[in-house]
C-alpha atoms as an extended CHARMM CRD file, in Angstrom:
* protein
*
       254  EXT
         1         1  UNK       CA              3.4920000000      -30.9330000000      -19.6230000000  PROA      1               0.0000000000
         2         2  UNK       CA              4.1400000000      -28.8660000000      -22.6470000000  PROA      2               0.0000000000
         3         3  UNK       CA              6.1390000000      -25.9420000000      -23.0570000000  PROA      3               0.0000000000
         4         4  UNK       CA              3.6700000000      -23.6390000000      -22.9790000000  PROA      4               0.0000000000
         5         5  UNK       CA              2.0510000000      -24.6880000000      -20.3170000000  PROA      5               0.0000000000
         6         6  UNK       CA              5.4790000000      -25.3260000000      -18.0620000000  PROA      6               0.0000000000
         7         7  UNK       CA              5.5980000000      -21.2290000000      -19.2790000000  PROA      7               0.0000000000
         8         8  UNK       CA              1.9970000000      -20.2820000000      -17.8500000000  PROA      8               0.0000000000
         9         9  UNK       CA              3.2510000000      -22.1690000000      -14.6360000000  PROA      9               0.0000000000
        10        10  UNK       CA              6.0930000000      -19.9060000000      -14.1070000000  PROA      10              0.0000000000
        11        11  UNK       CA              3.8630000000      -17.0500000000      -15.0600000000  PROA      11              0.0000000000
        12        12  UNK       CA              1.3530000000      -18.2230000000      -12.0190000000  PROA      12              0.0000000000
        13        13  UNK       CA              3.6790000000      -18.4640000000       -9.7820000000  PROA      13              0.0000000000
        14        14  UNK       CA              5.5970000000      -15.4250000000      -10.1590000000  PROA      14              0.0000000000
        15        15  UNK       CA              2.1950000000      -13.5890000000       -9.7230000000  PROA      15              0.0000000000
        16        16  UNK       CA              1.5220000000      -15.4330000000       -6.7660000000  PROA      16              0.0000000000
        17        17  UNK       CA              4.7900000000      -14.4830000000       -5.5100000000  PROA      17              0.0000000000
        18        18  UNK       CA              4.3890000000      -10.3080000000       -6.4070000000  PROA      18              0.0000000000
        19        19  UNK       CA              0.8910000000      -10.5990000000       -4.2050000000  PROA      19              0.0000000000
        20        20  UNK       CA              2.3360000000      -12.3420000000       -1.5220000000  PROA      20              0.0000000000
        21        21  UNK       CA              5.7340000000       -9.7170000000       -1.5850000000  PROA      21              0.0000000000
        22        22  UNK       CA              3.7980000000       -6.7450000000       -1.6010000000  PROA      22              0.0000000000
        23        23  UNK       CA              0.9530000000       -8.3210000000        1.2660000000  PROA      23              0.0000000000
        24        24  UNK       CA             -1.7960000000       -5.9040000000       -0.7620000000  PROA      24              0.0000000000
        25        25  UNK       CA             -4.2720000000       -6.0210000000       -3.5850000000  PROA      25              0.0000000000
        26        26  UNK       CA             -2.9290000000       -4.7970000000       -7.1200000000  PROA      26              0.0000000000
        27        27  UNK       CA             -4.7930000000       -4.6710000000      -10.5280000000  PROA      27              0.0000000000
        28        28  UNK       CA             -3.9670000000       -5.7490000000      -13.3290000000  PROA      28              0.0000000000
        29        29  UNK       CA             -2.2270000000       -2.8150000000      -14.6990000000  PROA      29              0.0000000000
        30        30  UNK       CA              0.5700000000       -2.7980000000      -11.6570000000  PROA      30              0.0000000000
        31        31  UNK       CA              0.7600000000       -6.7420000000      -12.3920000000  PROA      31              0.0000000000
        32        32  UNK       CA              1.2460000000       -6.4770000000      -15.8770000000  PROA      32              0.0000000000
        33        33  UNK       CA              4.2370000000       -3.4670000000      -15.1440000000  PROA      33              0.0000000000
        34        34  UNK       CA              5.4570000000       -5.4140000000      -12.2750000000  PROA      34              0.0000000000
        35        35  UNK       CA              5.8510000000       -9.0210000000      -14.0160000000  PROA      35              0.0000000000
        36        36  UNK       CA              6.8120000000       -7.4290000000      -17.4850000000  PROA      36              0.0000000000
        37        37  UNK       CA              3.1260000000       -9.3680000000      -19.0700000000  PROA      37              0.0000000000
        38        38  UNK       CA              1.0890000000       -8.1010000000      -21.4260000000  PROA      38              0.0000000000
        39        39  UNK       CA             -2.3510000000       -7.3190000000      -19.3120000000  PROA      39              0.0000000000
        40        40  UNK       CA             -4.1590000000       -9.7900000000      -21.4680000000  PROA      40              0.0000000000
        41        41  UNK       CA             -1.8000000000      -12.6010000000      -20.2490000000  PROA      41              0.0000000000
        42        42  UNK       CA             -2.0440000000      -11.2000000000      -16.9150000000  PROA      42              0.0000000000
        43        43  UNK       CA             -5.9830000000      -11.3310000000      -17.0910000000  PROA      43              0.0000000000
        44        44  UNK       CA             -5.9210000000      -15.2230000000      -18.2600000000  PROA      44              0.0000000000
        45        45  UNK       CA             -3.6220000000      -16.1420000000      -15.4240000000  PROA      45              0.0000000000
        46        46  UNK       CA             -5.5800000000      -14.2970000000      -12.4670000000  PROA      46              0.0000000000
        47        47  UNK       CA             -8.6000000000      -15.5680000000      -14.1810000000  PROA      47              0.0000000000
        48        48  UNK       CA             -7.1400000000      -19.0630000000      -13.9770000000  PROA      48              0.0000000000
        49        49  UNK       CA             -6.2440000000      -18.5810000000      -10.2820000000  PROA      49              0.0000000000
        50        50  UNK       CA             -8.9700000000      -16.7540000000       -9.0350000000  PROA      50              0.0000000000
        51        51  UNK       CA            -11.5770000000      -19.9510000000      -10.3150000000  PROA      51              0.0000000000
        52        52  UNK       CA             -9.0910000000      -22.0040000000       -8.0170000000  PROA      52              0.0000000000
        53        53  UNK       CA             -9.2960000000      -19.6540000000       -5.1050000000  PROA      53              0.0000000000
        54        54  UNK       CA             -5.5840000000      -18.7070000000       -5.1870000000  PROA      54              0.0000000000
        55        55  UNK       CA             -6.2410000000      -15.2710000000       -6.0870000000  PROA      55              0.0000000000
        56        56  UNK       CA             -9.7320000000      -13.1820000000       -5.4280000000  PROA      56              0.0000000000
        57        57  UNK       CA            -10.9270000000       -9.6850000000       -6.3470000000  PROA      57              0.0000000000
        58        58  UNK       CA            -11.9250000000       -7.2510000000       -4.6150000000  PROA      58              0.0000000000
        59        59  UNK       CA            -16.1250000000       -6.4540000000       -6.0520000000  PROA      59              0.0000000000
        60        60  UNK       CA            -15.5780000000       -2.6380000000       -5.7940000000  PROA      60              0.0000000000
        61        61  UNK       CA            -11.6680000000       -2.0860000000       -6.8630000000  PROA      61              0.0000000000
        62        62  UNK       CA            -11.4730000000       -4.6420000000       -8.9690000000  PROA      62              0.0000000000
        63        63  UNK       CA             -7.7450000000       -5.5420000000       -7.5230000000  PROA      63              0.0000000000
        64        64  UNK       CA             -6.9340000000       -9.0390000000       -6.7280000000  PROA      64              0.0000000000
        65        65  UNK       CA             -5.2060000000      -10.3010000000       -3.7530000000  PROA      65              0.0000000000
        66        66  UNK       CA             -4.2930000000      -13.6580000000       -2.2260000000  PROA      66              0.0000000000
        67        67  UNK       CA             -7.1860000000      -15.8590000000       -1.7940000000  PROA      67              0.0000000000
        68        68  UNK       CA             -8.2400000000      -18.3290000000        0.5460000000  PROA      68              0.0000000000
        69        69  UNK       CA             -7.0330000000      -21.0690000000       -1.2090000000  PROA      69              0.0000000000
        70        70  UNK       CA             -3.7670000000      -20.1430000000       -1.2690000000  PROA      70              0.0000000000
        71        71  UNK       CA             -3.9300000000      -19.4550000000        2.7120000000  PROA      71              0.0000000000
        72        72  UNK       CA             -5.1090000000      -22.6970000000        3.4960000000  PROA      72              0.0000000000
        73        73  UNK       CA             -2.3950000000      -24.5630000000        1.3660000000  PROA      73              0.0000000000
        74        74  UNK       CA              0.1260000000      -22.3150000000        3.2300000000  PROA      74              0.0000000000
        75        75  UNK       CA             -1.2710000000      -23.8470000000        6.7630000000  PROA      75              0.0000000000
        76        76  UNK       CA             -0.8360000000      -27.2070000000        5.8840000000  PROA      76              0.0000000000
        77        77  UNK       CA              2.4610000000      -26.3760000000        5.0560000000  PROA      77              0.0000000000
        78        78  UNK       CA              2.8910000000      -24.5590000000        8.4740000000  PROA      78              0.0000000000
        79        79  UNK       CA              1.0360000000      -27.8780000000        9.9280000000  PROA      79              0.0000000000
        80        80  UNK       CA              4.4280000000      -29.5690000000        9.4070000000  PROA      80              0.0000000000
        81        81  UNK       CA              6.8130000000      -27.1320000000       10.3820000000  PROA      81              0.0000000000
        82        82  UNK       CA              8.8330000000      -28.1450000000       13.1180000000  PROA      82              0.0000000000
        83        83  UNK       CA              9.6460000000      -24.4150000000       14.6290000000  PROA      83              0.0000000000
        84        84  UNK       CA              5.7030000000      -23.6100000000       14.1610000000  PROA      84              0.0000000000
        85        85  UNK       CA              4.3030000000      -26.7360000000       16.0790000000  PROA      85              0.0000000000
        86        86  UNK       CA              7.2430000000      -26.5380000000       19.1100000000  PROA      86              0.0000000000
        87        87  UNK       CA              6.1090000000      -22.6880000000       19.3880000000  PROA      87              0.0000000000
        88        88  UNK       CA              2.7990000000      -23.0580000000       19.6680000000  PROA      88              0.0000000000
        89        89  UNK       CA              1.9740000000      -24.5540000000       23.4180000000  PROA      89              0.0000000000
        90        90  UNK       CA              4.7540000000      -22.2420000000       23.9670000000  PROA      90              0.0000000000
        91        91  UNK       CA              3.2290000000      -19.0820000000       22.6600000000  PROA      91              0.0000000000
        92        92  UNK       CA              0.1970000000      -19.7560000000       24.5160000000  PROA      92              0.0000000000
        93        93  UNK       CA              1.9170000000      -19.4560000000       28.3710000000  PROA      93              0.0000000000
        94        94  UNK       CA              3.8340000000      -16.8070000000       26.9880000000  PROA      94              0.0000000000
        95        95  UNK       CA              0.4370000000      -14.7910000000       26.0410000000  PROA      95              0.0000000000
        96        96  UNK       CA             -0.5240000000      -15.8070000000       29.4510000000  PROA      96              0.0000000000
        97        97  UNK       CA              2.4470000000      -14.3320000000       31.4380000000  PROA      97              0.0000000000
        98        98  UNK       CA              2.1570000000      -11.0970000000       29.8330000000  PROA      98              0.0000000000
        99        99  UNK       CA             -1.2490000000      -10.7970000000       28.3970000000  PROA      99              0.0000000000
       100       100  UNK       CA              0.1740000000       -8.8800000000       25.2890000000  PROA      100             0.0000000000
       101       101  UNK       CA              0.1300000000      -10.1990000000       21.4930000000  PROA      101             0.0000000000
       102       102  UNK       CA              2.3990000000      -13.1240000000       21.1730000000  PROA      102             0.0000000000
       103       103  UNK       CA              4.2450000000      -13.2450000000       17.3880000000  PROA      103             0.0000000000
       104       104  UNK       CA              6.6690000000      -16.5030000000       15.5280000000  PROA      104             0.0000000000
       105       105  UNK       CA              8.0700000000      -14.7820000000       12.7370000000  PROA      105             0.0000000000
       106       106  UNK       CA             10.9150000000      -15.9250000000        9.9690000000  PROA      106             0.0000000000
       107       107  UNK       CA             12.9780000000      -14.1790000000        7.6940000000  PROA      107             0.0000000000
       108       108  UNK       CA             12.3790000000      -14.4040000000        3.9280000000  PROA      108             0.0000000000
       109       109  UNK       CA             14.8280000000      -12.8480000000        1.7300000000  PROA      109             0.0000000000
       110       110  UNK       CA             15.2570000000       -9.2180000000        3.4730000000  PROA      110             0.0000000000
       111       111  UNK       CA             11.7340000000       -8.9240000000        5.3660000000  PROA      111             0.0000000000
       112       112  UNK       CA             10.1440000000      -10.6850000000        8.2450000000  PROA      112             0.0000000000
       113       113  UNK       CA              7.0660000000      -12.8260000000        7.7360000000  PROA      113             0.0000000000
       114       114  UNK       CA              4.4640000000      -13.3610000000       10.2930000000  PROA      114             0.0000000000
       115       115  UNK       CA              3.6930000000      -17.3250000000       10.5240000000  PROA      115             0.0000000000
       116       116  UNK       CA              1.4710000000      -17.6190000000       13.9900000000  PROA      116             0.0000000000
       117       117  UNK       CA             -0.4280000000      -15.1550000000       16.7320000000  PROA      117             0.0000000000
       118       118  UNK       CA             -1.2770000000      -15.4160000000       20.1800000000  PROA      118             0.0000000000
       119       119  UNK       CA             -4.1290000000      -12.2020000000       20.0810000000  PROA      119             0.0000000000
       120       120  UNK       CA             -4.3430000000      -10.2380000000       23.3780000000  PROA      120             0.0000000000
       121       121  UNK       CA             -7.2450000000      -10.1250000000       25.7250000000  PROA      121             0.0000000000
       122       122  UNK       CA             -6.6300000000       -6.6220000000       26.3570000000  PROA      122             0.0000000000
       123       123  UNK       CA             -9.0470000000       -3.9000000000       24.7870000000  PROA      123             0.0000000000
       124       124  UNK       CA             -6.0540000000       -2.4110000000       22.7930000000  PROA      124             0.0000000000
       125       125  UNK       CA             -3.6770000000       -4.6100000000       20.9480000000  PROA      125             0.0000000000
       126       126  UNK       CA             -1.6700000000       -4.8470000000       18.6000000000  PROA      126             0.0000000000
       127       127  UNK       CA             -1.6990000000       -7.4680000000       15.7950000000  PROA      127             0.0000000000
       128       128  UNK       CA             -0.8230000000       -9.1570000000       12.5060000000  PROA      128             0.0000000000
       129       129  UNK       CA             -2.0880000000      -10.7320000000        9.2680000000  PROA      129             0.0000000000
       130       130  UNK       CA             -0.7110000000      -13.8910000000        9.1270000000  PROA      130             0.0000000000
       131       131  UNK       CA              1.7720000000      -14.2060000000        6.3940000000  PROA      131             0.0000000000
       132       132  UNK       CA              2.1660000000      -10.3670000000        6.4950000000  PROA      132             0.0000000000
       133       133  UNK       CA              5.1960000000       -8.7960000000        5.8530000000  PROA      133             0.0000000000
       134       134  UNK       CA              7.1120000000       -5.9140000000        7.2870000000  PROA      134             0.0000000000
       135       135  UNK       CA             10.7730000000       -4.6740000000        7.4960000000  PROA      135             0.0000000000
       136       136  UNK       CA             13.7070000000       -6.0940000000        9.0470000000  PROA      136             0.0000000000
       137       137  UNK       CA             15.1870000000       -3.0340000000       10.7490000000  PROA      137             0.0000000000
       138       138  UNK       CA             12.2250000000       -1.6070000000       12.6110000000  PROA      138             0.0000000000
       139       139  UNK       CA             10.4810000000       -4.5970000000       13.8260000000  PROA      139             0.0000000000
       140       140  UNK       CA             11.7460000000       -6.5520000000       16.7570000000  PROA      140             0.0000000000
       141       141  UNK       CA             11.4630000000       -9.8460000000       15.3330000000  PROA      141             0.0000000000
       142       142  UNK       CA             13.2220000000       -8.7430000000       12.3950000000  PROA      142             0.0000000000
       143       143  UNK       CA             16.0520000000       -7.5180000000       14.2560000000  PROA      143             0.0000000000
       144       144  UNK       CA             16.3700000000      -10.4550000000       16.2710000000  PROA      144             0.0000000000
       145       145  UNK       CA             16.4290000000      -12.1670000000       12.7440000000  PROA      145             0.0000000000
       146       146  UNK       CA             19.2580000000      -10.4770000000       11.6350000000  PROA      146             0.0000000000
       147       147  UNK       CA             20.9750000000       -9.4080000000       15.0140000000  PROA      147             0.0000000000
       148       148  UNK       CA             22.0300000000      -13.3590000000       15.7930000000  PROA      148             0.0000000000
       149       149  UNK       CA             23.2530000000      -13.9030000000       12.3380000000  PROA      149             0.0000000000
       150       150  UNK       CA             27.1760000000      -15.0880000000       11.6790000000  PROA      150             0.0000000000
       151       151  UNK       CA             29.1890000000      -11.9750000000       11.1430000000  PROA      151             0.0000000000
       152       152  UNK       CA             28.9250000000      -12.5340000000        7.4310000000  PROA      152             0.0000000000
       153       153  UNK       CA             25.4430000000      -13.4390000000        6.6130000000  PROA      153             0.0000000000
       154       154  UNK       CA             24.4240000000      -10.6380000000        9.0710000000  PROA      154             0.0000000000
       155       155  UNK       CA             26.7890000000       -7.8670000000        6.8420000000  PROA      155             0.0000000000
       156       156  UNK       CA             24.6770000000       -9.4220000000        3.9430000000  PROA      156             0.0000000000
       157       157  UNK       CA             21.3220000000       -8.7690000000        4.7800000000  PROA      157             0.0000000000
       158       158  UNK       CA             22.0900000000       -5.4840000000        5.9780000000  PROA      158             0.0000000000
       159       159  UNK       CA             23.8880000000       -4.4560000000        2.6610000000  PROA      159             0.0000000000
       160       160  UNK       CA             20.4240000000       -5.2530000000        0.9310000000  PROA      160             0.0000000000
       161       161  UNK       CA             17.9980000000       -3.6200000000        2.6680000000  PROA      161             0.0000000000
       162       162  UNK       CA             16.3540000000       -0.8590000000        2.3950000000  PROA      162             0.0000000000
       163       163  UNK       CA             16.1500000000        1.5780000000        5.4350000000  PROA      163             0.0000000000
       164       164  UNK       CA             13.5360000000        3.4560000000        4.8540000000  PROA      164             0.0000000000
       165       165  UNK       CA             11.9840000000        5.8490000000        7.8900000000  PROA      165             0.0000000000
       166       166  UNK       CA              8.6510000000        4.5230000000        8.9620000000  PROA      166             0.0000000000
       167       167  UNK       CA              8.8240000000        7.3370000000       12.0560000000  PROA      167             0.0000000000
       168       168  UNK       CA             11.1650000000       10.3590000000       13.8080000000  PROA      168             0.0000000000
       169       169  UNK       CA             12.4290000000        6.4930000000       15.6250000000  PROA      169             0.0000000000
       170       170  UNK       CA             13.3160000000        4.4810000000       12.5890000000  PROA      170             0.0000000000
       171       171  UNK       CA             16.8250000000        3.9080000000       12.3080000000  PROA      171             0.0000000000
       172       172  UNK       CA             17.6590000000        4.8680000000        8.7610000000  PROA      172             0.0000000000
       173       173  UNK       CA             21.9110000000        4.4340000000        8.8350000000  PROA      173             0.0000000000
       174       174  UNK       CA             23.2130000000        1.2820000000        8.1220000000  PROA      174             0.0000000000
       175       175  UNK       CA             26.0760000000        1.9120000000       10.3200000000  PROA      175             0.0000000000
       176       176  UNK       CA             23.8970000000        2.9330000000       13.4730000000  PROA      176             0.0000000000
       177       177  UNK       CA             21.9290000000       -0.4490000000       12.8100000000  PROA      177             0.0000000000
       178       178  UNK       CA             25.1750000000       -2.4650000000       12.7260000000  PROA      178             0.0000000000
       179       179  UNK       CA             25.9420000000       -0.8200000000       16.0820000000  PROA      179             0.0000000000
       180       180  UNK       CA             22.1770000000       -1.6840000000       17.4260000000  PROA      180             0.0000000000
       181       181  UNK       CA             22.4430000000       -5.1020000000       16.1190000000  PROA      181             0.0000000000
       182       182  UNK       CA             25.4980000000       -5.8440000000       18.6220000000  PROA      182             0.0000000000
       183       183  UNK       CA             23.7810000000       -4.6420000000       21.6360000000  PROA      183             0.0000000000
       184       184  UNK       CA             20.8380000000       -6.6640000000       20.6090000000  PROA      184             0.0000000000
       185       185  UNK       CA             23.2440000000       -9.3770000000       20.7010000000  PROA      185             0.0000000000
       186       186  UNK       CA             24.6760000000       -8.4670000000       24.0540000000  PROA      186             0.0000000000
       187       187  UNK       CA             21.8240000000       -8.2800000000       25.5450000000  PROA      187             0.0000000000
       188       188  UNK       CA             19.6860000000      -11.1560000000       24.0600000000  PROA      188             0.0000000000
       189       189  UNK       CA             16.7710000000       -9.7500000000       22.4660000000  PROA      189             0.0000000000
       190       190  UNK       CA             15.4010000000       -6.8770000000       20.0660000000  PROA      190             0.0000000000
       191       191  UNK       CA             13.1110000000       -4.0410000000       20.9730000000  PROA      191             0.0000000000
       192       192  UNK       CA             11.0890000000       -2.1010000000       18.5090000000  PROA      192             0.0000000000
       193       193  UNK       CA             10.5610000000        1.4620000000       19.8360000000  PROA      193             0.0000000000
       194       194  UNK       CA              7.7610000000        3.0580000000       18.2940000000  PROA      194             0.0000000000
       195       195  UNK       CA              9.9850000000        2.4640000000       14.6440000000  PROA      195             0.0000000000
       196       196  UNK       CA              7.4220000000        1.2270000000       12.9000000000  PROA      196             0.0000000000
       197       197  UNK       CA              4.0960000000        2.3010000000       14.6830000000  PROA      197             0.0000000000
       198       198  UNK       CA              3.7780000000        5.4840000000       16.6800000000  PROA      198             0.0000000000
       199       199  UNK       CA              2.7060000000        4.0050000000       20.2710000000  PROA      199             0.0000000000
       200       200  UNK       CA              3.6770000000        0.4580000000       19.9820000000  PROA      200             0.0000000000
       201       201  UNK       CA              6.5140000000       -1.0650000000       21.1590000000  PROA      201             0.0000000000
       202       202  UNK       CA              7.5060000000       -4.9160000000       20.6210000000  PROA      202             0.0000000000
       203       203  UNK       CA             10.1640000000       -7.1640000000       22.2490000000  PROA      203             0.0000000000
       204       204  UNK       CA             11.3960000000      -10.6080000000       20.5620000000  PROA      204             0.0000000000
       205       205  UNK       CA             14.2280000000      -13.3460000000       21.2460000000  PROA      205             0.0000000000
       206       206  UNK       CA             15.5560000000      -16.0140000000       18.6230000000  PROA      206             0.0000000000
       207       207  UNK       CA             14.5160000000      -19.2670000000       18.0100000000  PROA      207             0.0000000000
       208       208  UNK       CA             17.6490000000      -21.4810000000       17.0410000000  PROA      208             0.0000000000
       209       209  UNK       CA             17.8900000000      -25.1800000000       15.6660000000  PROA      209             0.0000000000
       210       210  UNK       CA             19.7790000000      -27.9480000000       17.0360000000  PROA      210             0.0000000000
       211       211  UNK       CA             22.8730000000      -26.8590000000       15.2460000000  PROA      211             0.0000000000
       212       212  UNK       CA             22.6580000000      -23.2490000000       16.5880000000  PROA      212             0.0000000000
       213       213  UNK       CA             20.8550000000      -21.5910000000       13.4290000000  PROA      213             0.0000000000
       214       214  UNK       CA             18.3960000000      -18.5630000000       13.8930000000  PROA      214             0.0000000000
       215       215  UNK       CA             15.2560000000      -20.3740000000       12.2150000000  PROA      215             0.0000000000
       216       216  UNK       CA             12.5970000000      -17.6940000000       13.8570000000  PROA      216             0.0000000000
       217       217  UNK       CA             12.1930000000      -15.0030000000       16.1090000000  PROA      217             0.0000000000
       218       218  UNK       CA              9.2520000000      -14.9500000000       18.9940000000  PROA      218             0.0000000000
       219       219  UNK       CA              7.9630000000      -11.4320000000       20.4890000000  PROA      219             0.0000000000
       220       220  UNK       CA              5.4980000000       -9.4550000000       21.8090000000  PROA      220             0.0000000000
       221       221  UNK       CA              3.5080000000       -6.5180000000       20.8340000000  PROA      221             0.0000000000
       222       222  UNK       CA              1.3700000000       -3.9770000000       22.9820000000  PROA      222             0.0000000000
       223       223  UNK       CA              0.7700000000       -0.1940000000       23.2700000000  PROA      223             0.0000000000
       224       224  UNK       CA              3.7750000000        1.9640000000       24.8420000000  PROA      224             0.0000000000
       225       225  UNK       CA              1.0690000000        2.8090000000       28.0330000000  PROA      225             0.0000000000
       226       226  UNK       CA              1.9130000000       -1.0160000000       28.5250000000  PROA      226             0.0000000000
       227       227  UNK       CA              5.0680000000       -1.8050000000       27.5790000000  PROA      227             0.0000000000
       228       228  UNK       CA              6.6540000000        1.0230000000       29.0280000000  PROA      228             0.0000000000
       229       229  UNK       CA             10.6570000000        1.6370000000       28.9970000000  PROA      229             0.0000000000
       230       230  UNK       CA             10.7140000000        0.4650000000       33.0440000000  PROA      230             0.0000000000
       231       231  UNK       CA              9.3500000000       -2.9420000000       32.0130000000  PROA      231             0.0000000000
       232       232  UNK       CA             11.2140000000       -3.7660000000       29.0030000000  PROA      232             0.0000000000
       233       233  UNK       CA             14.4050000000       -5.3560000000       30.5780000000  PROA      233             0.0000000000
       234       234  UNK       CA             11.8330000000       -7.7640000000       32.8520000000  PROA      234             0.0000000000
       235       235  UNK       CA              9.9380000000       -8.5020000000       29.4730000000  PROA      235             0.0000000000
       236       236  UNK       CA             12.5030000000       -8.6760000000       27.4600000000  PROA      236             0.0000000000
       237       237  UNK       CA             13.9410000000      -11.6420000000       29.7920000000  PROA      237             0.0000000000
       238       238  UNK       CA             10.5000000000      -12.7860000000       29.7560000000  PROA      238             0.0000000000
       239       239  UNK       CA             10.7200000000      -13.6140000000       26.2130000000  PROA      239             0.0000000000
       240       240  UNK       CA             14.1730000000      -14.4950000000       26.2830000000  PROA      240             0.0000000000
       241       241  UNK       CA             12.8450000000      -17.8050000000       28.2950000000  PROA      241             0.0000000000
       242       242  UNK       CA             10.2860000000      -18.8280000000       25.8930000000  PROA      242             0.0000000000
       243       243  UNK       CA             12.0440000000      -18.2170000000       22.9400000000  PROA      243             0.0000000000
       244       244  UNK       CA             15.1120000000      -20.4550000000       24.9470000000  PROA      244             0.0000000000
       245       245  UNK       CA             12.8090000000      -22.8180000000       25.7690000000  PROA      245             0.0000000000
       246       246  UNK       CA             11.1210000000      -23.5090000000       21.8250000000  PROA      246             0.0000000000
       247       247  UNK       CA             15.2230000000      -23.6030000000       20.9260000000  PROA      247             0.0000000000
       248       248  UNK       CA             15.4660000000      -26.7350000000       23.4790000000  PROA      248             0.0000000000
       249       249  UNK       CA             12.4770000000      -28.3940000000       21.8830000000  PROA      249             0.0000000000
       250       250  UNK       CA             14.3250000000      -28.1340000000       18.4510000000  PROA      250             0.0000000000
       251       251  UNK       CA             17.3670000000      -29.4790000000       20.2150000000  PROA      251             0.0000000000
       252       252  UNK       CA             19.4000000000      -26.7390000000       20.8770000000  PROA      252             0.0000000000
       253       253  UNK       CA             21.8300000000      -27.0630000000       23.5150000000  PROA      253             0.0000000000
       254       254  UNK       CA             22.4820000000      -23.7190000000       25.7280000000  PROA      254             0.0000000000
């Protein structure tokens, strides 16, 4: 491989990388301020990536997203992951014990990414894009992320991110979260409150490896007219089990 074309590699891939981040389409002008291209070298690498399907555009904005390509290369991936194939029979009796949206979600960098859904049969629920993004501090499966962390790496994330106010319930002081991370500790799993979605509340428990480390969070999601504040503690040890009982299949020992 040549230089230049070890250069246009890097180039790809940190384009990739902005679309996946931001989880929306962009065009090429954002792309080209965003990546610090030129919009002609920006047009010859989505060109390049769209005719392999790891970009598309949209016919009637012209913005290009992730494409299908790109998805299906990322299951394959998620095909061998240890913490997504334990989780799955899992998920599934979980969804069945509480009929609400079942979520595995890891941590990358300072969000949470969605990797695998159980949907609801109920009329109204609540769900995800797979390989969507959202914020640490206002999603239950972030928290429980973050919450479990060793003292240090836990201070770390929370120095980085950014707590922005999604609604009146998002907790927007670092020092309030630091407080809400050690009652999610004491009590064993996160609850999402309406902090990032007026009406929705969500519940999730770690996932550990053998050796103890938080590798993913598992949760629920439903409308507050379901998951009301008198059912969250029986819920919340609801989850607690399942997400125990994926940490046993990775060889954790309670």
């Amino acid at each position: 491989m040549s230089q230049a074309d070890a250069g246009s590699l890097v180039k790809g891939i940190k384009l990739l990388e902005v679309l996946a981040d931001t989880g929306r389409a962009m065009g090429v002008s954002e792309l080209s301020r965003t990546l610090g291209l030129d919009k002609s070298t920006v047009y010859r690498l989505l060109a390049t990536l769209k005719a392999r399907g790891y970009v598309e555009q949209d016919p009637e904005t012209r913005k290009y997203a992730v494409g299908p390509k790109m998805i299906a290369v990322s299951s394959r991936i998620l095909g061998n992951n240890d913490v997504y194939l334990q989780a799955r029979p899992v998920m599934k009796r979980l969804l069945q014990e509480t009929r609400e949206t079942v979520h595995l979600a890891m941590r990358m960098e300072n969000q949470v990414v969605y990797i695998a859904q159980e949907i609801s049969p109920e009329v109204v629920s609540v769900n995800t894009e797979m390989g969507q993004r959202e914020p640490v501090h206002c999603t239950a499966v972030g928290k429980a992320l973050v919450a479990f962390l060793p003292d240090e790496e836990r201070e770390a994330v929370i120095r980085c991110l950014d707590f922005r106010p999604y609604t009146p319930r998002t907790i927007t002081d670092p020092e309030r979260f630091r407080a809400h991370c050690l009652e999610i500790r004491a009590q064993g799993y996160a609850v999402d409150d309406e902090e990032l979605h007026p009406g929705v509340r969500c519940i999730a428990a770690p996932i550990r490896g053998y050796d103890g480390t938080v590798l993913a969070s598992l949760g629920i999601s439903g409308p507050t007219i379901r998951l009301s504040s008198e059912t969250l503690p029986r819920l919340g040890r609801i989850v607690m089990k399942y997400a125990q009982e994926v940490s046993g299949r990775l060889g954790y020992l309670f």
